[in-house]
N, C-alpha and C positions, 0 to 999 in steps of 0.2 A: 056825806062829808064827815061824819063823827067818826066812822071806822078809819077812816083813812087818821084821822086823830090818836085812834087809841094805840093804832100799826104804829104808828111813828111814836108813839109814847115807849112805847114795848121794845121797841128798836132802838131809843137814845135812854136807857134804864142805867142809871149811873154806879148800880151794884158790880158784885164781881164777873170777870168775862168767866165765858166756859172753860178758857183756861187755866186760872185762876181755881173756879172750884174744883176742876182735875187735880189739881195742886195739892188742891184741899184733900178732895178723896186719896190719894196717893198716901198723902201724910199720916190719913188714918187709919189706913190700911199697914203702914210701916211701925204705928204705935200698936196695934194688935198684934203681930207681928210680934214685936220686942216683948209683950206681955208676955205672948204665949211662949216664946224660948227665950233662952240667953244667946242669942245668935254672937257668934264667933265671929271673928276676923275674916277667917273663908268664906261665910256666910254673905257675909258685906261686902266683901272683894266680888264675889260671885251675884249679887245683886248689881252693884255699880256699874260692872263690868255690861252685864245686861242692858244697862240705861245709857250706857252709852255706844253700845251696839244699834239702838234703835235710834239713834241721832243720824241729823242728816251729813254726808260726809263730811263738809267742811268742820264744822261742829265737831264728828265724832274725832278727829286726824288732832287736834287740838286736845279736846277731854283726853284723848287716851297717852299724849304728852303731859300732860299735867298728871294723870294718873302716873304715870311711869316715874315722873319728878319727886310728888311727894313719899309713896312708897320707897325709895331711892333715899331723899334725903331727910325724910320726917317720919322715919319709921314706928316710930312710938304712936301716929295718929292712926285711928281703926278707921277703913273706909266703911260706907255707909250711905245707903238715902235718906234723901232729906227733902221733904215735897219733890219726890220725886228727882231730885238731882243727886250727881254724883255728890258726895261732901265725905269731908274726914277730921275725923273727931277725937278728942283723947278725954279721958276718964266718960265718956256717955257722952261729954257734951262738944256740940258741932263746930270745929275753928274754920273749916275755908270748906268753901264750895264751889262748884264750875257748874255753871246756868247756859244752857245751851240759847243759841238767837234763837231758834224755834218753837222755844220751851213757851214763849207768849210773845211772838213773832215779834221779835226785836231786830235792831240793826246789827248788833254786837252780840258775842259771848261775854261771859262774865266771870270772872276771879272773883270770889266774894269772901271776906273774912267777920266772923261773930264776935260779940265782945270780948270771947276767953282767946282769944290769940291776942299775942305780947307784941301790937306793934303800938302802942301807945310810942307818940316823937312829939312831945312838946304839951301845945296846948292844942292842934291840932293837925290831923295825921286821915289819909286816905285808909277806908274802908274795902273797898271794892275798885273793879280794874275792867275797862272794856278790852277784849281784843281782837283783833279782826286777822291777826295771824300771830304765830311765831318765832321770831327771830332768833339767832343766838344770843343778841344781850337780851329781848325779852326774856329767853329762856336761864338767864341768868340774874336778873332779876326778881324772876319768883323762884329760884333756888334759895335766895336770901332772905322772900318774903316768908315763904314755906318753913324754913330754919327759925325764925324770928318766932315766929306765927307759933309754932310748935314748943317753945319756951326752952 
């Protein structure tokens, strides 16, 4: 009976999933990376572009609208990973990201913005954004958020 204790100990382990430390190892594989060169905009674009190739279709058909969006309307932010997800950044540091559902088997994708994007609205103001498809006004909605976001 103990084994069967320790199984189930080892099994409800309340640290990080494997996805999670994937996340982790990505991230520092992306900070070595940045060490070792000053990777350029193509660089980034060509990274990105990569990670969201290997997304599952639904996922990928979105990520690569939103790519197409911010390149389009926030041209100033450099793409770039960011544990592993697409993100786009201006002066090095990361304003919005797209977090695939698969990324750590969630229900939703995710529109995510860091503290250096400019949507501060009041005293308080949404950070991130699930979505589960694309609409026209969605898609016009994070044209504004992307614009805002990008200062």
């Amino acid at each position: 009976m103990a084994e069967t204790g320790t199984a189930e100990k080892s099994k409800s382990y309340d640290g990080f999933t494997e996805d999670e430390r994937a996340a982790m190892k990505e991230r520092a594989q992306e900070l070595k990376k940045s060490s070792r060169t000053k990777a350029g905009k193509a660089d980034g674009e060509a990274d990105v572009l990569a990670k969201i190739a290997e997304m599952p279709p639904a996922d990928q058909v979105m990520a690569e609208r939103i790519h197409a969006i911010v390149t389009e309307h926030a041209p100033a932010l450099s793409p770039k990973t960011w544990y592993g997800m697409p993100a786009y950044a201006k002066d090095g540091k990361v304003v919005c990201f797209f977090k695939s559902a698969d990324k750590f088997k969630s229900r939703y994708t995710t529109l995510g913005f860091e503290e250096t994007a400019a949507l501060d609205d009041g005293s308080m103001w949404s950070t991130s954004f699930a979505l589960t498809q694309l609409t026209p006004q969605d898609e016009a909605r994070i044209v504004e958020l992307i614009k805002r976001a990008a200062g």
